[in-house]
C-alpha positions as CSV (number, residue, x, y, z in Angstrom):
1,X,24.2,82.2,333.8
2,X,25.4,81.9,330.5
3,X,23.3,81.0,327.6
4,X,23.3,77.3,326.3
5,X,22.6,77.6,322.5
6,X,23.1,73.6,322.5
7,X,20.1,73.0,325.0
8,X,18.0,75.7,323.3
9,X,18.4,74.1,320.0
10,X,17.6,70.6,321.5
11,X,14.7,72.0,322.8
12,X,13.7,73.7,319.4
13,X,14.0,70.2,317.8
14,X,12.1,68.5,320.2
15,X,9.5,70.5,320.4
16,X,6.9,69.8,317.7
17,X,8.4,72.7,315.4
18,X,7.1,72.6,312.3
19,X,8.3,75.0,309.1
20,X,7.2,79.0,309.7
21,X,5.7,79.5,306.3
22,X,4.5,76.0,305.3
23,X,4.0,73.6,308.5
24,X,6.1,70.5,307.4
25,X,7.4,69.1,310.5
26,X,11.1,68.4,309.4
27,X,12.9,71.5,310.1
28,X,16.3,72.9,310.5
29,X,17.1,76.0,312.3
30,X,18.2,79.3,310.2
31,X,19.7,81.9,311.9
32,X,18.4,85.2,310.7
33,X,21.3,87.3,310.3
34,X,20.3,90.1,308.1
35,X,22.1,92.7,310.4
36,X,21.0,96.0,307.8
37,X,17.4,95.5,309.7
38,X,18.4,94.4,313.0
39,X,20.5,97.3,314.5
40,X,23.3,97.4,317.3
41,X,22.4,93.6,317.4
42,X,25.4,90.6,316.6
43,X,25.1,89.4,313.4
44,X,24.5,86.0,314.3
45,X,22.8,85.7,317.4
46,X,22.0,82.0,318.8
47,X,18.3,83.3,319.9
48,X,17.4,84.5,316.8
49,X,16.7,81.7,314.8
50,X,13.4,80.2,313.0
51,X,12.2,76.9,312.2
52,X,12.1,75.8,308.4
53,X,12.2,73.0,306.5
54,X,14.8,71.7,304.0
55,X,13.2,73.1,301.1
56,X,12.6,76.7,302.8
57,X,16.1,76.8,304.6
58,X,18.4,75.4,301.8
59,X,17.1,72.9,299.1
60,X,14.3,74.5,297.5
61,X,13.6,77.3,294.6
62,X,11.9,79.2,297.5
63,X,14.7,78.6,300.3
64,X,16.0,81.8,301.9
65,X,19.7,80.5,301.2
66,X,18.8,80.2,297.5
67,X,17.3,83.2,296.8
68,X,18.8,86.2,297.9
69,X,17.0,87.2,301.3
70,X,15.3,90.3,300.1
71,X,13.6,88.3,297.7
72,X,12.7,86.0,300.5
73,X,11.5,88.9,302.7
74,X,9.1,89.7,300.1
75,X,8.0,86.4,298.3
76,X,7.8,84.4,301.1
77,X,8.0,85.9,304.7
78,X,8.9,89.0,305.5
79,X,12.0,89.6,307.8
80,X,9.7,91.4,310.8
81,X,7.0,88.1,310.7
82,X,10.4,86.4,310.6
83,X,11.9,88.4,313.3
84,X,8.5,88.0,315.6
85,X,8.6,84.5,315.1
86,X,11.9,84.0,316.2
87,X,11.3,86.0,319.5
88,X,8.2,84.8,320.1
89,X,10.2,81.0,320.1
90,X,12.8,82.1,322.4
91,X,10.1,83.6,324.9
92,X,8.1,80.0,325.0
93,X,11.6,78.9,326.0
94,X,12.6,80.8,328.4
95,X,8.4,80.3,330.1
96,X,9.1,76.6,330.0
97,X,12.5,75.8,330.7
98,X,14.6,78.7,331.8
99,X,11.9,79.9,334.5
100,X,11.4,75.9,335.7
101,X,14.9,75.5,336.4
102,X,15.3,78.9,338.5
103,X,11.8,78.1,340.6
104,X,13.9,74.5,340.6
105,X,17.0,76.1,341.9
106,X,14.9,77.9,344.6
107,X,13.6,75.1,346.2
């Protein structure tokens, strides 16, 4: 089965997310792309993304697409807590949804 980044994202949204470094609840998704730390991986890679909010993602002095990302990585959250994170979103995904619709299909 091919992965549905659509449905993974509505999930994401509807799921309570709140920003990974300050807990506001409006959020976007940023896709962490930094492939220099993320080896023999695609550069932008659907599961690999991490709830922030407006101000952290793109509208504030301390928003990864304002500063440049290593400043980021080391003023605001560092690119492994990042990358942790990320995976450990994807795996509550794949426990609640992706494993529910296979014991589903097995029925």
């Amino acid at each position: 089965m091919d992965f549905d980044h659509k449905r993974y994202f509505k999930y994401l949204h509807e799921s309570y997310l709140c920003c990974a470094v300050c807990r506001n609840p409006n959020i976007e998704l940023h896709h962490i792309t930094d492939i220099n730390e993320i080896p023999n991986e695609p550069r932008r890679d659907h599961k690999r993304v991490i709830s922030l909010c407006p101000e952290h993602h793109r509208l504030g002095k301390n928003a990864i697409h304002i500063m440049s990302k290593d400043n980021f990585y080391k003023k605001v959250m560092p690119l492994h807590k990042m990358l942790e994170f990320s995976k450990n979103l994807f795996n509550r995904y794949e426990k609640n949804v992706l494993n529910h619709n296979k014991k589903i299909k097995g029925k």
